[in-house]
N, C-alpha and C positions, 0 to 999 in steps of 0.2 A: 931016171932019177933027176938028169941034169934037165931035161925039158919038163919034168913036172916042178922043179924049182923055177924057171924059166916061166913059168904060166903062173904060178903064184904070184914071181915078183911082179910080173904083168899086173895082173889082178889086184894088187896088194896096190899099185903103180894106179892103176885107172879109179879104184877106190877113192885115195887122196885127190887124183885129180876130179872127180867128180864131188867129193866131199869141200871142196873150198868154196864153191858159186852157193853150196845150201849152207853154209857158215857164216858165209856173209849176209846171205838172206835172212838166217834167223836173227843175226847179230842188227840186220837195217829196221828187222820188225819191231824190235823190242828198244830199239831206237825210236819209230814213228810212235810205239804205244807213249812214250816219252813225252813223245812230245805231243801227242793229241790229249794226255791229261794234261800238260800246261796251255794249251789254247784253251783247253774245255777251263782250264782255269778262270784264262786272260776274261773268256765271253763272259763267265759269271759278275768277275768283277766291272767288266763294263757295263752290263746288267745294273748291277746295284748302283754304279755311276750315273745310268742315266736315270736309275730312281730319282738320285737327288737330287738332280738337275730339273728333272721334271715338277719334283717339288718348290724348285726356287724359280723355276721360269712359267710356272702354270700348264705344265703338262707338254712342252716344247723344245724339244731336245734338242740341245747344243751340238753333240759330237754325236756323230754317224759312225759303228764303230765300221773299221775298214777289212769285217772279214769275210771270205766267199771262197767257192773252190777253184781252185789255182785255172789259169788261163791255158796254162800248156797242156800237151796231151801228157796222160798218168803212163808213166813208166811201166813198161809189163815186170807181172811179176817176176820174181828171177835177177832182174839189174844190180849190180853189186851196189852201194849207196853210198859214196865216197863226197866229193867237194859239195853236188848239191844239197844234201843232205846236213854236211857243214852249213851252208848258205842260210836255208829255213830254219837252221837253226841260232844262229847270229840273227833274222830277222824278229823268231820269236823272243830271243833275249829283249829286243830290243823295244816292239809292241811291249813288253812287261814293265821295261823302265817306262815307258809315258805313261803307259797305264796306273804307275803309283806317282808318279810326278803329278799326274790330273788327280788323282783321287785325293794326294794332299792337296791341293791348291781347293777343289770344289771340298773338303773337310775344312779348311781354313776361311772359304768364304761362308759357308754354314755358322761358324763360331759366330762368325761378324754377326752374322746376321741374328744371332742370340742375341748378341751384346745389344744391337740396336734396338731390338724388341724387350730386352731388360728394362734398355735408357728411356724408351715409350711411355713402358708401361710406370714406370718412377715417375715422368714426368707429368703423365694423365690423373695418377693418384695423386700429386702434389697441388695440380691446378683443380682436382675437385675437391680436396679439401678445403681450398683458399676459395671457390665461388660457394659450396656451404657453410663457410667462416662470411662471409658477404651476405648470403641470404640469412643465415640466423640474427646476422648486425638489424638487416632490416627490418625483418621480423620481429622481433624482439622492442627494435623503436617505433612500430606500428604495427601491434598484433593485430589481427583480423578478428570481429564478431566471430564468436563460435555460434552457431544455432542447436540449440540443447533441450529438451524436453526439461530436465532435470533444474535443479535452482543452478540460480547463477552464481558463478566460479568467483568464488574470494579473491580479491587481490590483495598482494602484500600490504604492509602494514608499513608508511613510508616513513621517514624519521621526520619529527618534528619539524619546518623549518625553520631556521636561525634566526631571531629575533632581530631586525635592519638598527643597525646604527642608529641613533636617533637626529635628526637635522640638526645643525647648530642652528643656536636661537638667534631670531633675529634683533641685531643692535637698533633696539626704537633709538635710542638716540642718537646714531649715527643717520640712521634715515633721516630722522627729524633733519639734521644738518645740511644732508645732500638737497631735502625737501628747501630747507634754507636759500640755498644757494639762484642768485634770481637767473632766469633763461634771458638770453639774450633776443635786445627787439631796438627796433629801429634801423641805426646803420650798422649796426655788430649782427643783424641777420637778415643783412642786403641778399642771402644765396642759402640754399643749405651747406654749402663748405667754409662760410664764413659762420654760422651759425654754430655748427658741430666744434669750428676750432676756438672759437672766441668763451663756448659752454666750458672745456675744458680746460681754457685758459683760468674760468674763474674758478673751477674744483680746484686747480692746481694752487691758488689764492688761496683760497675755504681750508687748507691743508689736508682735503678729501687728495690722498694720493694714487690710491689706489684705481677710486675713479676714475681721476685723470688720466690716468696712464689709460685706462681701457676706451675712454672716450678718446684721446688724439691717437690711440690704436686705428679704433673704428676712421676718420677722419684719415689716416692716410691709406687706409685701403678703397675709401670709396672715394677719396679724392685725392687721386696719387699726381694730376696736372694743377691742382689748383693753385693759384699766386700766393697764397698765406700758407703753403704746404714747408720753406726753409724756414720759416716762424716756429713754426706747429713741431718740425723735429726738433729745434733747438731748445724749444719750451720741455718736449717730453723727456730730453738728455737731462735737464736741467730739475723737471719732476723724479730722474731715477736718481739724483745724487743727494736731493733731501730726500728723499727716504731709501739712502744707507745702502744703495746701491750701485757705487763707482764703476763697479766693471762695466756694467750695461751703458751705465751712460756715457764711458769712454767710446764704446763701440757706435751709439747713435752718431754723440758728435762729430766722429772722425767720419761717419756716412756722410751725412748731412753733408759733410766739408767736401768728401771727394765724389761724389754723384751731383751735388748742389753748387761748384765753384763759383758761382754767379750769382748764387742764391744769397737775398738780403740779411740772412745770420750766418753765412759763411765763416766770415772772420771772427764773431762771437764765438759759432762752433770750434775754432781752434783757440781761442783763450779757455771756454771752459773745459776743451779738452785737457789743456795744462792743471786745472784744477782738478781733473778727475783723476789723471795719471800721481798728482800730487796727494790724493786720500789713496791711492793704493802703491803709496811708497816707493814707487817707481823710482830709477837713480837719475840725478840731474842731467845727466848725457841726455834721457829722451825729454826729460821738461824742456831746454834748452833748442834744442831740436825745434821742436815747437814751436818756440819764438822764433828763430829763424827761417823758419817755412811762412811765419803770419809775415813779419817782413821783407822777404823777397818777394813774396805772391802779389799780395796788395799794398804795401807799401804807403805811399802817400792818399791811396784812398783810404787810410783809416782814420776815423772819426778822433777829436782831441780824447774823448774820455778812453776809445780805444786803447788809443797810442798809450796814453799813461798806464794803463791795467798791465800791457805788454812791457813798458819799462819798471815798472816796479815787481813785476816775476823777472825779470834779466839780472836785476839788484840782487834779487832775493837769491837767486841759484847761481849767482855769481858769473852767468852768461858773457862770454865773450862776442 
């Protein structure tokens, strides 16, 4: 009895001991099943990764994925599967994070790439709206012949157009006047710029003023060096203030004066600047002025009748 417990416990002994290496084997197996559905995973998704890679690089794949059968020799069956088993298995964790790390990043550059092709195509329909807003412009201002078997095509029915102001009538009797007025001959049209200024010296006489003014216009553009040219400005300052126009003729004479200092109405142009400044009510401070600028400038070259013109506006505004 004692030896047939003795062989049982044996038995019972060598059981366990043979039952722990197929324990662990089935326990490594259904581990490796484990893990060969997460690789078969991993390849899928790489798979679909390099779909879309292929669609954004033209069929040229980026990443190689890096799987193949292991370099070492394969464990016989039986091996208990303890730290390496650990190991493959920390590596496949770790292919799975890049694996979703790349799949977000190529899913993010996909979006972009929507968005650009959104921004495209917005911008394509934008500019052919605006080159068929350009060709109907054209079209429209220069239809083309149609060629038509059929009668030809109505066109709209345009409005009326607006009956033109009528000219104003011309003043025969201001003509007549201008007609009046005799052209200059002899030594008053020694030149054409003596001619031109002397013409509208006598409009300016005739009290044609208008004329005037347009003829010693004409006269200083087309003779802006001639010697009767500080004549001719101070005559036409002198035309804007009989007819009612003191600003203008402030502004001539002060020209005349300071582009012209040497010019033979200089000093006239600054007395009747005082008169002009005088019809637009200007305060005595710049009449005044004026006097003082004609006498420090020229001084003793001013003519007797000058000087008196100049002393009696000093009197009048009280000039010190």
């Amino acid at each position: 009895m004692g030896m047939r417990k003795f062989v049982m416990l044996g038995a019972i002994a060598g059981g366990l001991v043979l039952a722990a290496p197929v324990d662990a084997q089935n326990s490594g197996q259904g581990q490796a099943m484990s893990l060969d559905a997460r690789v078969s995973q991993v390849e899928k998704r790489l798979n679909t990764v390099e779909r879309v890679i292929g669609r954004t690089t033209g069929g040229t794949p980026m990443v190689q994925p890096d799987i193949g059968p292991p370099d070492g020799a394969v464990s016989p069956a039986g091996t208990p599967a303890t730290a390496p088993l650990a190991d493959l298995q920390a590596r496949v964790a770790g292919v799975e994070g890049e694996v979703n790390g790349l799949t977000n990043r190529v899913e993010t550059a996909e979006h972009r790439l929507q968005l650009l092709e959104a921004d495209f195509a917005a911008y394509k329909k934008a500019t052919d709206a605006r080159l068929r807003a350009l060709e109907d412009g054209r079209a429209s201002a220069e239809p083309p012949a149609a060629v038509s078997d059929g009668p030809a095509p109505v066109r709209p029915t345009r409005p009326a157009a607006t009956t033109p102001k009528p000219a104003p009538a011309v003043d025969s009797g201001r003509a007549d006047r201008v007609a009046a007025v005799p052209k200059p001959t002899g030594a008053d049209a020694a030149d054409k710029g003596t001619y031109a200024y002397n013409y509208g010296y006598r409009l300016w006489k005739a009290g044609l003023y208008p004329e005037a003014e347009t003829q010693l216009d004409k006269y200083a553009t087309r003779f802006p060096k001639h010697r009767l040219v500080s004549r001719a400005q101070n005559v036409l300052g002198l035309i804007y203030l009989d007819d009612g126009k003191p600003k203008e003729a402030a502004e001539i004479f002060y020209a005349n004066y300071s582009k012209l200092p040497d010019g033979e109405r200089a000093p006239d142009s600054l007395l009747n600047l005082a008169r002009a400044l005088t019809a637009l009510k200007r305060p005595a401070t710049d009449i005044c002025q004026v006097y003082k600028e004609l006498g420090d400038v020229y001084g003793d070259k001013l003519t007797p009748a000058q000087r008196a013109d100049a002393d009696k506006g000093r009197a009048t505004y009280k000039c010190k």
